[in-house]
LUMGUTI-12672 format. One record per residue (C-alpha): residue number from 1; x, y, z. Coordinates in nm, 4 decimals, padded with zeros to 6 digits. Example, Ala and Ser with C-alpha at 12.3 -4.5 7.8 and 13.67 -1.06 7.14 Angstrom:
<sites>
  num         X         Y         Z
    1   01.2300  -00.4500   00.7800
    2   01.3670  -00.1060   00.7140
</sites>
This chain:
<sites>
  num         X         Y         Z
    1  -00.8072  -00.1737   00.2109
    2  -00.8062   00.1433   00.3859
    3  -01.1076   00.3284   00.2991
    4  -01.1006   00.7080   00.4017
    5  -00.6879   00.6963   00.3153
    6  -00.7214   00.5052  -00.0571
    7  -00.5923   00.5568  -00.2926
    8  -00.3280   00.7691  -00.0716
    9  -00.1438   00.4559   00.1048
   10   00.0196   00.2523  -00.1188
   11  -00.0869  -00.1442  -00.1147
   12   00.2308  -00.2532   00.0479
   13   00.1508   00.0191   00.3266
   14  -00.1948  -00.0921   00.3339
   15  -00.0760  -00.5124   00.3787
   16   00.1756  -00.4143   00.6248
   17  -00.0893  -00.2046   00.8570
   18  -00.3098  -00.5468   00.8308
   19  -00.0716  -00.6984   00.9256
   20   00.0447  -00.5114   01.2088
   21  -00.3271  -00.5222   01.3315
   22  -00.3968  -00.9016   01.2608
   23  -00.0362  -00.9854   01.4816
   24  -00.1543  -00.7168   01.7600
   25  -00.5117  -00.9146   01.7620
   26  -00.3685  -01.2830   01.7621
   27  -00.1207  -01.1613   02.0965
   28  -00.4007  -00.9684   02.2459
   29  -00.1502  -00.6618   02.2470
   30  -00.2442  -00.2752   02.1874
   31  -00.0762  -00.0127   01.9877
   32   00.0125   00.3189   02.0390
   33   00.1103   00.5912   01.8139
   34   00.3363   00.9117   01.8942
   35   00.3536   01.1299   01.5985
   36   00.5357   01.4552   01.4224
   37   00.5956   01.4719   01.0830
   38   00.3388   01.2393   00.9639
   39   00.0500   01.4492   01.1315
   40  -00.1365   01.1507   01.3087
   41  -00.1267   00.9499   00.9079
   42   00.0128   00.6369   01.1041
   43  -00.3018   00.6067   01.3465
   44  -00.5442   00.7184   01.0694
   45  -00.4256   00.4074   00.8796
   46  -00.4330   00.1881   01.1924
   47  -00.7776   00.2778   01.2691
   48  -00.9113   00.2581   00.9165
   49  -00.9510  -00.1180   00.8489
   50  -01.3228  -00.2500   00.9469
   51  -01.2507  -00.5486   01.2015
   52  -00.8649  -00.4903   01.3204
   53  -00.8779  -00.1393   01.4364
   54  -00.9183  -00.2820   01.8399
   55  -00.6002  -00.3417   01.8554
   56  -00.5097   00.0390   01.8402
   57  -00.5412   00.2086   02.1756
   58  -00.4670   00.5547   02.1245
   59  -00.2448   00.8228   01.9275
   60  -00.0672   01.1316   01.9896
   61  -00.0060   01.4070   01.6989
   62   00.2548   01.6069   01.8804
   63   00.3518   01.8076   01.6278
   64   00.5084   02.1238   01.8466
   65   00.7468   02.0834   02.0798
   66   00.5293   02.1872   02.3352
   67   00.3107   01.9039   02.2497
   68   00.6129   01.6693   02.2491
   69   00.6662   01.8027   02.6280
   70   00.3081   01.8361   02.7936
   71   00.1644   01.5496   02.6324
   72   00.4938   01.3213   02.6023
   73   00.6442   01.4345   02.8797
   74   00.9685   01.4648   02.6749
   75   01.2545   01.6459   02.8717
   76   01.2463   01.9948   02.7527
   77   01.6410   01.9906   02.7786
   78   01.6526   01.7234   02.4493
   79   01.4343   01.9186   02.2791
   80   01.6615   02.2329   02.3050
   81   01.9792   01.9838   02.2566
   82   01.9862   01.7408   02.0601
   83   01.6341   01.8990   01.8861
   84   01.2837   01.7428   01.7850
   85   01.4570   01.5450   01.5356
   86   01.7089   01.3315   01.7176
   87   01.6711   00.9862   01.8489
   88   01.6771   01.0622   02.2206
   89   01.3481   01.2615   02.1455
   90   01.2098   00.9708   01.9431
   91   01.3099   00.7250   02.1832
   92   01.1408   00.9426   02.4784
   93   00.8061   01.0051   02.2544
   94   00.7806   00.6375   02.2044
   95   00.8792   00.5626   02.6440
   96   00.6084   00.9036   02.7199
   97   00.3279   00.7523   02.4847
   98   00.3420   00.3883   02.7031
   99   00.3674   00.6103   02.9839
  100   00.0684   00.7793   02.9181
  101  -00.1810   00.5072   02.7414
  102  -00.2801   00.1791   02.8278
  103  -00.0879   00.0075   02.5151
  104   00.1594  -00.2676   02.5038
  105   00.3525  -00.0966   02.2453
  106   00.4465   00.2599   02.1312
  107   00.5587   00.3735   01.8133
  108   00.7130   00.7436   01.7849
  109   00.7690   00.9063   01.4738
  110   00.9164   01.2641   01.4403
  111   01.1300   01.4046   01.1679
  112   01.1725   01.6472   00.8515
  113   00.9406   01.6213   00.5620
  114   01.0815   01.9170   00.3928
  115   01.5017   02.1078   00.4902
  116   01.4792   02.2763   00.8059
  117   01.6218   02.6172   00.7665
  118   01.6516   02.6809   01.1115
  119   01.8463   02.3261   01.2268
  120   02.0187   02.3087   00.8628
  121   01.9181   01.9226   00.8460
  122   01.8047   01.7742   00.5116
  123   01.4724   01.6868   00.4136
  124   01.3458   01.3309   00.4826
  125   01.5521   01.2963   00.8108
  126   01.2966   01.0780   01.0158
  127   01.3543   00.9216   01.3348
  128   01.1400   00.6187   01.4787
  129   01.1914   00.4413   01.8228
  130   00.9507   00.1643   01.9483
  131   00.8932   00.0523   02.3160
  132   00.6983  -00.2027   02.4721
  133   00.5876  -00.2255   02.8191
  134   00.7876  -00.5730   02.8425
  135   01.1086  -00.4909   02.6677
  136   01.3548  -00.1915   02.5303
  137   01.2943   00.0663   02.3087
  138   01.4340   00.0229   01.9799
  139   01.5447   00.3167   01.7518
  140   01.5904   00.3538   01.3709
  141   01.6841   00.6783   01.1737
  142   01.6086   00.6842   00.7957
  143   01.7425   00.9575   00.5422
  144   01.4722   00.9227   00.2524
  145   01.6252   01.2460   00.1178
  146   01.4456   01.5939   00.0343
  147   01.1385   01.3928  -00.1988
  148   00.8591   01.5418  -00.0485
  149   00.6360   01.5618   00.2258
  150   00.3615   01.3444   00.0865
  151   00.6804   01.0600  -00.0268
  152   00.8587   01.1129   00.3339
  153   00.5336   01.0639   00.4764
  154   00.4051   00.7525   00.3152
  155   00.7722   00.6004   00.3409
  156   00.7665   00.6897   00.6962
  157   00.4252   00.5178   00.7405
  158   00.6087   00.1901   00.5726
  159   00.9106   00.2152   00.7766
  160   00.7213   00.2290   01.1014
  161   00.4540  -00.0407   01.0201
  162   00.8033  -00.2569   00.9287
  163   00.8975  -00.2211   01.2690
  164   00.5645  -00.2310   01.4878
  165   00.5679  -00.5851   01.2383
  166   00.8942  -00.6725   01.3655
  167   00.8363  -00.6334   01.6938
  168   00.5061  -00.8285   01.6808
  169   00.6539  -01.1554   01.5221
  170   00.9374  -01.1737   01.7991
</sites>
């Protein structure tokens, strides 16, 4: 169980993090994290449970767009058009964090916890994309409606852990 995040995390979001971790372990693979909305949650998770957390190389909070761009190196011109929340940015978060970590695989996260008044997109619009160093980047866009920022957050750490799972097993 994740100690410094329980009883926060949900047990299903807890399994599916050991998970993640046990699959990363038994392929000798590393993980990498590129985060928005979910504040860095994701590698706080992955780096909470005693014996797996090796398999984590590093994470990103890039919560400003500026972030996304110095530390991502995500084309400034997506970030004007499409925006943040799109899934060329996610996809480029997820290509910039392999680019700039030693990891075998990159999951991005970046989306809306709460409406944007400035964009006019709903709450829980979240966008994830996943690369590896030996395949394509994958992309999946989830509307979990306007619930919350705690509930868009933990279902975003779910839906990401789903598909850094995925991509382990294959």
């Amino acid at each position: 169980m994740a100690e410094a995040l329980d009883p926060a995390i949900p047990k299903r979001v807890d399994d599916l993090a050991c998970e993640v971790l046990q699959l990363a372990c038994d392929r000798e693979l590393s993980l990498v994290t590129a985060e928005s909305c979910t504040g860095g949650l994701l590698a706080s998770l992955l780096t909470d449970l005693p014996g797996l957390s090796h398999a984590f190389e590093r994470g990103f909070v890039t919560y400003s767009n500026d972030a996304k761009h110095e530390l991502l190196g995500v084309d400034q011109a997506l970030l004007d058009s499409p925006g943040p929340v799109s899934e060329p940015v996610a996809r480029a978060m997820a290509e910039g964090a392999l680019a700039a970590s030693k990891g075998d695989v990159a999951l991005s996260i970046t989306g809306y916890a709460e409406p944007d008044r400035e964009s006019g997109l709903p709450g829980g619009l979240v966008h994830f994309a996943l690369a590896r160093r030996d395949g394509r980047t994958i992309h999946r866009e989830e509307r979990y409606g306007d619930v919350g920022r705690a509930e868009v957050r933990v279902k975003s750490l779910q839906t990401a852990l789903e598909m850094m799972a995925q991509a382990l097993r294959s």
